[in-house]
N, C-alpha and C positions, 0 to 999 in steps of 0.2 A: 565483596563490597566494591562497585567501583569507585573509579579514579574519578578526580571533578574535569580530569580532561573529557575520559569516556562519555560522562553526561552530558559534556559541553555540546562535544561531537554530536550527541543523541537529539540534544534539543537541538540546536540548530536545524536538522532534517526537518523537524516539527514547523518549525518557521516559512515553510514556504507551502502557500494555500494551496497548489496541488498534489505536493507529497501529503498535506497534512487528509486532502481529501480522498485521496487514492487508501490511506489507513482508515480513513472512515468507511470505506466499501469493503476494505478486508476486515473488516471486524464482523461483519456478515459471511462471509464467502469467499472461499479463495478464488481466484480472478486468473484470467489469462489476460494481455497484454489488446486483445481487441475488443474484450469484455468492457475492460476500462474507457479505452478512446472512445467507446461510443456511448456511456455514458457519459465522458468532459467533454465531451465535442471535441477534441482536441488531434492534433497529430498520431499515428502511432510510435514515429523517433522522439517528441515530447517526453510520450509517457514510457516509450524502453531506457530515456534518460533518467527520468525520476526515480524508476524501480531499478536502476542500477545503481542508484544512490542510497535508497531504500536496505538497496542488500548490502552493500559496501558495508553501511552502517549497523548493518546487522540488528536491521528493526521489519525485514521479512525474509522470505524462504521462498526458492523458488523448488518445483519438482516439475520431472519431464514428463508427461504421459504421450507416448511416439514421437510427432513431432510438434505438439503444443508442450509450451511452459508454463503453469498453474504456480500465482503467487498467493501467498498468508501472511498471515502478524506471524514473527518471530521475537515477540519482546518478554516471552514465560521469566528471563534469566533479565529484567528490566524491571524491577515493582515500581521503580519511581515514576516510570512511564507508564503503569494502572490508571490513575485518576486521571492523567491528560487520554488515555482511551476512552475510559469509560466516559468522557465528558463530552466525546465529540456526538456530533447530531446524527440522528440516523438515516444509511441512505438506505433503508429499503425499498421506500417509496421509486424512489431511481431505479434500483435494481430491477424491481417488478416490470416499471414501466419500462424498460430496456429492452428494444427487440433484439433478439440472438445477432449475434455480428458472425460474420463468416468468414473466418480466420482465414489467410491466406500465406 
């Protein structure tokens, strides 16, 4: 069971529309780091800050495949954080429309 710190900790992540959106893309697919920026339009140090808050938090996972990093939901050992996933909107339509980015 956790601690009402841990959930505090947890939600708070959830509080900011592009951590919150960046979990909405990993609820489809694990993601690498330039997958993401080019669907937020956004920076790549942006989103390598988010998903290192993401992982601090221990609400995703990252794995190396050579020299890309591939992130997912890590919240399985999280139930209270189920219904806030399952509620967020779907980005497939994003994903789909998302041309391949070219990791550098």
């Amino acid at each position: 069971m956790p601690s009402i710190e841990e959930m505090s900790d947890a939600l708070k992540l959830l509080s900011d529309k592009s951590r919150l959106t960046i979990l909405a893309l990993l609820k489809h697919k694990e993601m690498c780091v330039c997958d993401i920026v080019g669907i937020l339009a956004t920076t790549q140090p942006n989103v390598s800050q988010h998903l290192r808050k993401l992982k601090s938090g221990g609400l995703v996972r990252e794995t190396r495949r050579s020299q890309w990093i591939y992130y997912s939901l890590d919240v399985e050992d999280k139930p209270y954080l189920k219904p806030v996933i399952d509620q967020l909107p779907s980005m497939k339509k994003q994903i789909d429309a998302a041309k391949p980015q070219a990791c550098t």
